[in-house]
Structure formats: structure tokens, C-alpha cells
C-alpha positions as CSV (number, residue, x, y, z in Angstrom):
1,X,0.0,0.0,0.0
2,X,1.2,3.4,-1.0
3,X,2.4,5.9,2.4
4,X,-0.5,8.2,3.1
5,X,0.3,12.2,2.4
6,X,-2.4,14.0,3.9
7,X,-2.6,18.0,3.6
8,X,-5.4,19.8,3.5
9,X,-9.2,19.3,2.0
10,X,-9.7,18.5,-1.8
11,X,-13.1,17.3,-2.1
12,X,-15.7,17.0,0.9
13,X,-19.3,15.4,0.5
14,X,-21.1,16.8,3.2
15,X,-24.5,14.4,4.4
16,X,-24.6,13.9,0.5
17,X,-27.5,11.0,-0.6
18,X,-29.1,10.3,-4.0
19,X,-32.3,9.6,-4.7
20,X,-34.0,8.5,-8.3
21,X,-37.0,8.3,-9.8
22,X,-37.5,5.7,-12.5
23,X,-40.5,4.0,-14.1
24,X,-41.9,1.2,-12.9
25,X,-43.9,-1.4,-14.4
26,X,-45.2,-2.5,-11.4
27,X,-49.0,-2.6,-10.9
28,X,-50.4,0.3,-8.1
29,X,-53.6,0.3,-6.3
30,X,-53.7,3.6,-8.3
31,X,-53.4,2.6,-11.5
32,X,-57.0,1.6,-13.0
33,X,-56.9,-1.8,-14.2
34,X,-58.9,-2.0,-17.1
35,X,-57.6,-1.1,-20.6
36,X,-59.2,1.9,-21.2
37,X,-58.6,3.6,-17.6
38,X,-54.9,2.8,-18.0
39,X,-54.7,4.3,-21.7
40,X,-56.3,7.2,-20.3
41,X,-53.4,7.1,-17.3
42,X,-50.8,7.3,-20.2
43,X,-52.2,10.2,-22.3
44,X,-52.5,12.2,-18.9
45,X,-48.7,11.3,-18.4
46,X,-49.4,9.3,-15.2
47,X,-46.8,6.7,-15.4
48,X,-46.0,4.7,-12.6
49,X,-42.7,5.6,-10.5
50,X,-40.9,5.0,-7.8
51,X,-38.2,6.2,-5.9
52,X,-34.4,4.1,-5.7
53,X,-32.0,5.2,-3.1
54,X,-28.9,5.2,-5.2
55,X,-27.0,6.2,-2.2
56,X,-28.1,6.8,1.4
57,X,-26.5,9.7,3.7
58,X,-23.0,9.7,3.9
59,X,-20.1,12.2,4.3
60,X,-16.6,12.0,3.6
61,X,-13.2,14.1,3.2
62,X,-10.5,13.4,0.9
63,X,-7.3,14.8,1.1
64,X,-4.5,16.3,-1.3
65,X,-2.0,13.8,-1.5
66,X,-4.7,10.9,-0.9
67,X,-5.4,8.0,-3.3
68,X,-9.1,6.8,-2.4
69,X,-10.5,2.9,-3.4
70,X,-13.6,2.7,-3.9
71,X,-15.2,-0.7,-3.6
72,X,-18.2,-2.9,-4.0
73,X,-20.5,-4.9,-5.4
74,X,-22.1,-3.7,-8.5
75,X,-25.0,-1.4,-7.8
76,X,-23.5,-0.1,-4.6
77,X,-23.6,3.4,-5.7
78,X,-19.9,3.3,-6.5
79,X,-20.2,5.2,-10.1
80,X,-23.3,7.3,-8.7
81,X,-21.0,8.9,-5.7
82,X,-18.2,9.5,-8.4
83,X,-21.0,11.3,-10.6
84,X,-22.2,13.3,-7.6
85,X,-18.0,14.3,-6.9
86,X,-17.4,15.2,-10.5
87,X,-20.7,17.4,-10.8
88,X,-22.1,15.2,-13.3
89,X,-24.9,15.4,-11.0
90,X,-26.6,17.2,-8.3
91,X,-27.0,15.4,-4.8
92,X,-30.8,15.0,-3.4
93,X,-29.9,16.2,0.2
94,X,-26.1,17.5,1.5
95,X,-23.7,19.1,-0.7
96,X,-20.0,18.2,-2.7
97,X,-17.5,21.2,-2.4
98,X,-14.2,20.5,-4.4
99,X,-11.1,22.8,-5.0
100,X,-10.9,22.9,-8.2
101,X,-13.1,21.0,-10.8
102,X,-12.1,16.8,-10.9
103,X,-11.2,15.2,-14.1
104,X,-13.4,12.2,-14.6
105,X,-12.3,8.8,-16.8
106,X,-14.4,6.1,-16.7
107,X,-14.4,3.0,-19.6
108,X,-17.3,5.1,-21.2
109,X,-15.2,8.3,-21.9
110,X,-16.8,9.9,-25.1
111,X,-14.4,9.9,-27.8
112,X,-15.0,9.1,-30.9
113,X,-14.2,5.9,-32.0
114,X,-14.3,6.4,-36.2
115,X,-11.0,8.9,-35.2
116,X,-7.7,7.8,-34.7
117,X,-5.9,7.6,-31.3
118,X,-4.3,10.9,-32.6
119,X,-7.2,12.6,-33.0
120,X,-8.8,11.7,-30.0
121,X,-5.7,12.6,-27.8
122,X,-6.5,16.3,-29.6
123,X,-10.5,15.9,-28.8
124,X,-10.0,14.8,-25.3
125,X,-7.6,17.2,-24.2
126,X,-9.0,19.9,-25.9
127,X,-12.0,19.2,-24.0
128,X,-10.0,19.4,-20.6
129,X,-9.0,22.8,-21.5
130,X,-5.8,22.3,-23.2
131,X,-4.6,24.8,-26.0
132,X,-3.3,23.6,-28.9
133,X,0.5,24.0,-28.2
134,X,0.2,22.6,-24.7
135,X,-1.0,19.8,-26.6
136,X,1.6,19.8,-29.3
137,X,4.2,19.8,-25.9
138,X,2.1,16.3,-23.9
139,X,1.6,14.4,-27.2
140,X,5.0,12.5,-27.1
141,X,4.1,11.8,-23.1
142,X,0.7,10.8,-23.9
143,X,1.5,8.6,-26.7
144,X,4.6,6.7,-24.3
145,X,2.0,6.3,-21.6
146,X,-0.7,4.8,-23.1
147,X,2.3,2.5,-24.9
148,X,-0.1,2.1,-27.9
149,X,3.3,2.7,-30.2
150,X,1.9,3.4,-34.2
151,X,-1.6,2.2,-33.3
152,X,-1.8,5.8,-32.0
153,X,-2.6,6.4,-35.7
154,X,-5.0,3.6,-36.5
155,X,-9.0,4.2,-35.4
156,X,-10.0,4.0,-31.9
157,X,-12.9,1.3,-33.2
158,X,-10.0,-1.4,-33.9
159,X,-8.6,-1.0,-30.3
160,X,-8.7,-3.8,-27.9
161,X,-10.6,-2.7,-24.3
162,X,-6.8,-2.2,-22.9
163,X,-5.8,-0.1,-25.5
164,X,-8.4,2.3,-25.3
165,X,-8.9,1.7,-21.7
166,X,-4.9,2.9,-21.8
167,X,-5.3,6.1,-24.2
168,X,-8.3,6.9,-21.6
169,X,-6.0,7.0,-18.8
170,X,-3.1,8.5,-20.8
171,X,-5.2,11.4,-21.7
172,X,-7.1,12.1,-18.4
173,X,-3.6,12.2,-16.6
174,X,-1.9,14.7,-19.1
175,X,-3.5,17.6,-18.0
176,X,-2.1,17.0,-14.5
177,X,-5.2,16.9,-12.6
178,X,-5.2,18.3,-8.8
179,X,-8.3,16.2,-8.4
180,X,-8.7,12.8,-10.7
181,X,-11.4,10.0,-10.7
182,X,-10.4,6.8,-12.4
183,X,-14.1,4.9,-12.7
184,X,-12.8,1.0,-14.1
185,X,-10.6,2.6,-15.9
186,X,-7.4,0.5,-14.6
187,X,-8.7,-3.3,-15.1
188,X,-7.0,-3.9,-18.4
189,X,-3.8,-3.5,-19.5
190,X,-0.5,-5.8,-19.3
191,X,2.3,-5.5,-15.9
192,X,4.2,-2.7,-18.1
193,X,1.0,-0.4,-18.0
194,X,0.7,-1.1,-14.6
195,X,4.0,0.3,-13.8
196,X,3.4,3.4,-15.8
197,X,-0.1,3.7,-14.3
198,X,1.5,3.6,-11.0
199,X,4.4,5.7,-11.4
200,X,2.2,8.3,-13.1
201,X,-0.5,7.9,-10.3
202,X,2.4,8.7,-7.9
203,X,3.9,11.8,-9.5
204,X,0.1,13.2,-9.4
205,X,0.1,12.2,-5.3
206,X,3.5,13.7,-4.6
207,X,2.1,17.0,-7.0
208,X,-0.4,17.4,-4.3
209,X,-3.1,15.5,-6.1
210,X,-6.2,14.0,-5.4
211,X,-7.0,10.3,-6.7
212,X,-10.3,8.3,-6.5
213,X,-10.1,4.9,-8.1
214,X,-13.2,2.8,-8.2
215,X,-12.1,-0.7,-9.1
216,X,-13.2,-4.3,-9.1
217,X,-9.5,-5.5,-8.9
218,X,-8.0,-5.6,-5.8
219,X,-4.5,-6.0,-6.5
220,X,-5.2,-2.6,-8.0
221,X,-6.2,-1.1,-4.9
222,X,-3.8,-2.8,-2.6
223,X,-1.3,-1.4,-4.8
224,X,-2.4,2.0,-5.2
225,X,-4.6,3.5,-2.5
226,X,-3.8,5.0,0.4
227,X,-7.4,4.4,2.1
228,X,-10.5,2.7,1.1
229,X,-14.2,3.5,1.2
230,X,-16.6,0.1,0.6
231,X,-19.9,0.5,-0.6
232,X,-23.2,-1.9,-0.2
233,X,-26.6,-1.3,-1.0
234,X,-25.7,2.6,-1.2
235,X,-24.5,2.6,2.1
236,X,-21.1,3.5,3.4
237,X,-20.2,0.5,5.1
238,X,-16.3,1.1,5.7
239,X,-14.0,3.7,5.3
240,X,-10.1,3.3,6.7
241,X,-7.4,1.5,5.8
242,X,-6.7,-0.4,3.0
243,X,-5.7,-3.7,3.6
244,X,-8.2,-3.8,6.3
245,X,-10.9,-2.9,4.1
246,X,-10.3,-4.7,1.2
247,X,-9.5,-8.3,3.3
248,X,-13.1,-7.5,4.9
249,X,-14.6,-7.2,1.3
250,X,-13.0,-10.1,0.5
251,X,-14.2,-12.4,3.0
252,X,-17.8,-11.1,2.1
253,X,-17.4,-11.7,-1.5
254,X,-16.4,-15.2,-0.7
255,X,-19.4,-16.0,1.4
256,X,-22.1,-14.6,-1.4
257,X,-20.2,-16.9,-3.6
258,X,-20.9,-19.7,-1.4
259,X,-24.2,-18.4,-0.9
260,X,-23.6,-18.0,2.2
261,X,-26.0,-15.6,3.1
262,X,-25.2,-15.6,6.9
263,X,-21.9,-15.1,7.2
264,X,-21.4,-12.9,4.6
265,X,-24.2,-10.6,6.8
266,X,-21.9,-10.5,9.7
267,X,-19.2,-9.6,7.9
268,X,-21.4,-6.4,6.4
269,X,-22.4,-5.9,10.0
270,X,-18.9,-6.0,11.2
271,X,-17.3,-3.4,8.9
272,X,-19.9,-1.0,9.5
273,X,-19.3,-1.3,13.3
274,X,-15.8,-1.0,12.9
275,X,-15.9,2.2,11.1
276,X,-18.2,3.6,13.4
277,X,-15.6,3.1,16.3
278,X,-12.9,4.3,14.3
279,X,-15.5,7.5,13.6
280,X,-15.4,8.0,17.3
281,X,-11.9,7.8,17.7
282,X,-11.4,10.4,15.3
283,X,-13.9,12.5,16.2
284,X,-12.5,12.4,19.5
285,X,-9.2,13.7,18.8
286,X,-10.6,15.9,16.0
287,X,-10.1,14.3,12.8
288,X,-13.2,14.1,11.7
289,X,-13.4,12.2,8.1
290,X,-16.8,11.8,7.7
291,X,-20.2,12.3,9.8
């Protein structure tokens, strides 16, 4: 696990949750059941909804100089907190304050795949803010990161996941980001981009950065976070350190395998009491990290 460097506040989620509302198709008491009466239900634009609790209250600090996991299952709210930080979105209740505006790359990022890798290093860190001779000065840099060599020139649609998931990265990470949120971005890619990733990851740290990595792979985390925040259910059910966290996911992910219901409940239990004595502790001696 990378040492922690702790300064001062880069992004704080204060009593943040998030709250949807989708269509249902489930049948209401107040929905007529008859053909006609529910016809007339859809011209007057009375389509069933309800609400989903993407993520429930929760509150959190990151630090400059912090590299933050973020874990869980799928459907824990991971990707809709990361939204929430970015300012993709707006939070139902609480607030996200951040120092300057974070740099989002997920495995989605909207280039354009029809273009070459050349053209979308322009596109993507044009859209950063980048002018066209800081551009010109990173290309080289971006190019050796992503380690895509003369496939740089060849369309983005004829790139494996790693390679694009690579050019993502290499892109993201040029414009030297003080805040940086890496959504699956890291889960491809052979041992030498890992080293890159890492050393480049590192440089951002020690530049007073701030890193959020939401990944599935936990030799990825173990490797590069400084701390860890697990999700369930969109609840925050740990946040400390790493190895501590992620061997607590781990167990639970083994039970649910075995269908083990049971114990993989006590373990859910367990983290979330454990965090709220380390909450205590820190509260205590006035290091509050989250509420």
C-alpha cells in the first residue's frame, strides 16, 4: 500500500444521498386496471414511478495527496458517488464542495471511436482545456503512456478494451489533474502499464493531487490506494485502511459466492461497526473524516 500524504481538503461530501426516480412497471392500487382507464393514465402522463435510493446519507473528506478505493459490489452506488463528486450530477440532500473541478475517466469516456488515437488525444484534451501548443508539448508523453506505439494512428474502433482503456487514462492524466477520478478505468492492461499507471499515479500524489479509483481488482487497490471507502446497497459501510478494508470485502465476497447468506451478513455488520468506532476515535481527537 502506497504511504499516506495528507494536507489539507480537496473534495468534501457533506451528508450527500441520492435519490432516483424511475418507471416502474409494477401494478399500483392507483393505477385503474382495465384497458381503457390505464390508456387514459398514459395520455394524462401518469406513469408509474418509484423512488431508488442510489446512495443513502453519507459524508466524507479526501485529502491532497490521498489516493481513495472505492469498492463494491455492483450497484453499490460506487459510479453514482463518483457522478455526484465530478458534478455530473446534483445530490438529493447534502452538498459536494471541491477545489478545483475533478477530471473524470471512466471506460465510457466519449471519444469518438471512427477517429484515430491521434485525433482523440487532440479531442479529449481539448475538452480538458488544453490549448493547442500545450497539446503539441504532452503528445509525445501521452503517446509513451498509453504504450499504444503506431496504433496511436489507427481508429480507436480497432482498439482492444486495454488499449483504449490505456489512451483513456493516458489522456485524463496529461493535464495533471489536482483532483482525478479513475471509474474502471485501470482493469485492463499488461504488468508494463501497470507500472506506468502507478508511477504516473504517484507523481500526481506527490504533486499534491487527489485520486479516487473505483475498481473491481484488488490488487489494484492494494497497490495504489492509500485508504478505502466500501460501498453496499448505497451505504457506506467502511471507510479506513486499505488492507483492512479490502481483506473485509474479500471475506464477504467469498461467502455470497458460497451463498452463504449468513456469514457474509456478519461480515457487512462487522465493517460497518468497525468504522463507526474508528469514527469515534477520530472524532475524539478531532479528525473528523466523515459524519
Amino acid at each position: 500500500m502506497a504511504e499516506l500524504l495528507v494536507s489539507s481538503p480537496a473534495v468534501v461530501v457533506d451528508d450527500v444521498s441520492m435519490t432516483y426516480s424511475v418507471i416502474s412497471s409494477e401494478q399500483r392500487a392507483d393505477i385503474p386496471k382495465d384497458i381503457f382507464g390505464r390508456a387514459l393514465t398514459r395520455i394524462r402522463h401518469r406513469r408509474p414511478t418509484v423512488a431508488v435510493d442510489a446512495l443513502h446519507r453519507m459524508s466524507l473528506i479526501a485529502q491532497h495527496g490521498e489516493c481513495i478505493g472505492v469498492i463494491g459490489r455492483n450497484g453499490s452506488g460506487k459510479s453514482t458517488l463518483m457522478r455526484l463528486i465530478s458534478g455530473q450530477e446534483s445530490p438529493t440532500t447534502g452538498s459536494v464542495l471541491a477545489t478545483s473541478t475533478p477530471i473524470a475517466l471512466g471506460v465510457s469516456a466519449a471519444l469518438v471511436p471512427d477517429m484515430s488515437g491521434e485525433a482523440n488525444v487532440m479531442l479529449g484534451c481539448l475538452a480538458m482545456g488544453l490549448g493547442r501548443a500545450e497539446i503539441d508539448a504532452k503528445f509525445s508523453s501521452i503517446v509513451e503512456l498509453s504504450a499504444l506505439g503506431k496504433a496511436i494512428h489507427l481508429p480507436m474502433k480497432s482498439y482492444s478494451s486495454g488499449m483504449a482503456s490505456r489512451l483513456r487514462f493516458a489522456i485524463a492524466a496529461a493535464v495533471d489533474p489536482e483532483i482525478l477520478i479513475l471509474d474502471e478505468a485501470l482493469n485492463t492492461g499488461d504488468a508494463e502499464f501497470g507500472e506506468r499507471t502507478r508511477a504516473r499515479m504517484t507523481e500526481l500524489r506527490e504533486q499534491a493531487g487527489c485520486v479516487f479509483l473505483v475498481s473491481h481488482s484488488m490488487s489494484s487497490i492494494r497497490d495504489l490506494a492509500t485508504r478505502v471507502i466500501w460501498l453496499d446497497k448505497g451505504e457506506m459501510l467502511h471507510d479506513g485502511d486499505t488492507e483492512r478494508v479490502v481483506t473485509l470485502y474479500e471475506k464477504f465476497i467469498w461467502y455470497l459466492r458460497r451463498d452463504d447468506q449468513a456469514s457474509a451478513e456478519k461480515i457487512r455488520r462487522a465493517a460497518r461497526r468497525e468504522m463507526t468506532r474508528v469514527e469515534v476515535t477520530e472524532r475524539a481527537a478531532g479528525r473528523r473524516r466523515w459524519k
